[in-house]
C-alpha positions in Angstrom: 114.0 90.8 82.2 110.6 91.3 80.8 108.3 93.7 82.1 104.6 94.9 81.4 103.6 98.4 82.0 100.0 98.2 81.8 99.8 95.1 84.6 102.6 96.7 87.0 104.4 93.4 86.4 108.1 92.1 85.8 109.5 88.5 85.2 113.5 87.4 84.6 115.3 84.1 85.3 117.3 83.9 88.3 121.2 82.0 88.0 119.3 78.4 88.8 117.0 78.6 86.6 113.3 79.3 88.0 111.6 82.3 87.1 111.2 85.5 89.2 108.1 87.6 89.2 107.2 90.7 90.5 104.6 93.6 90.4 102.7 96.6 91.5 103.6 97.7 95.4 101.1 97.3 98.1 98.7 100.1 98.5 99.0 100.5 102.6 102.4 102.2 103.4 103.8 100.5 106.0 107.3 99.0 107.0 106.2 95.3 107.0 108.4 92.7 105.2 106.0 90.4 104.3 103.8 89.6 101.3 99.6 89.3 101.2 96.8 87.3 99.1 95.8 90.5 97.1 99.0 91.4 95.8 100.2 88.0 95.1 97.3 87.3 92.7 97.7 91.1 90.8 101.3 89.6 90.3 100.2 86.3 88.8 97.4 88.1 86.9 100.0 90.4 85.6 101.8 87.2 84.5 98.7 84.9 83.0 98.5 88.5 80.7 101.3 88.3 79.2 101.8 83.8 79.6 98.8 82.4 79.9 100.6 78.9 80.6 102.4 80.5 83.5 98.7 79.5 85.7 99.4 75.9 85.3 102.9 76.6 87.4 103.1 75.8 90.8 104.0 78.7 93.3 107.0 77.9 95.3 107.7 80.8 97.4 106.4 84.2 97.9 107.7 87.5 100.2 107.3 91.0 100.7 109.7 93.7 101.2 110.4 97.4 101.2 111.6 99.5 97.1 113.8 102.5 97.6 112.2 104.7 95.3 111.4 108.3 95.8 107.8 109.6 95.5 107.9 110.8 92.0 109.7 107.5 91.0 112.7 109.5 89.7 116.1 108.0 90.8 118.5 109.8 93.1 121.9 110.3 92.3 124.2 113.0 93.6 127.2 113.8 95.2 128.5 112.6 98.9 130.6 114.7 101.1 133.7 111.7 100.6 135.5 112.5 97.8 134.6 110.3 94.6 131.3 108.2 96.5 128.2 109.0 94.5 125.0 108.1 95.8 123.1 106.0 93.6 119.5 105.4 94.3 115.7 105.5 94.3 115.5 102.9 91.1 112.2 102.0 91.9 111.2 98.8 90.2 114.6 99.6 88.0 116.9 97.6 90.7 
C-alpha cells in the first residue's frame, strides 16, 4: 500500500490484480453508503499527484461507505467483559 498524507489519498493492488484507490472522507456526516462526484475526483487528483499516468486509466467502479474511526483518529483497543476478546478498533484509514 502506498499512501500520501498531504492528498488524503491511499492506493494498493487488490489479489486480481487492479488497483484500489482511496481518499479523504466526505465532509457531510451522514450514514449513506454511496459515493459522490466531488470526492471521487479529490481521490483521482490525490492519485494524478503522486502517478500522473494513472489519468489516462479508465474508472471501473466506484462506492461509498462508512470508516470506524473515533473522532480524534486514535484507535480503540481495550478489554471486553468475555474473558480473552479484545476489542480492536477505530483504525481509521489504517484498516
Amino acid at each position: 500500500m502506498t499512501t500520501f498524507g498531504a492528498g488524503h489519498f491511499y492506493i494498493s493492488q487488490s489479489d486480481k490484480g487492479g488497483l484500489v484507490f482511496g481518499g479523504d472522507i466526505d465532509g457531510y456526516n451522514s450514514y449513506a453508503q454511496r459515493g459522490n462526484m466531488p470526492v471521487v475526483e479529490d481521490v483521482v487528483e490525490g492519485g494524478m499527484a503522486l502517478m500522473p499516468r494513472i489519468g489516462r486509466v479508465r474508472l471501473l467502479r466506484q462506492w461509498g461507505g462508512l470508516m470506524d474511526m473515533s473522532m480524534d483518529g486514535s484507535p480503540i483497543i481495550d478489554r471486553t467483559p468475555v474473558d480473552q476478546l479484545y476489542l480492536n478498533a477505530g483504525w481509521c484509514y489504517g484498516g
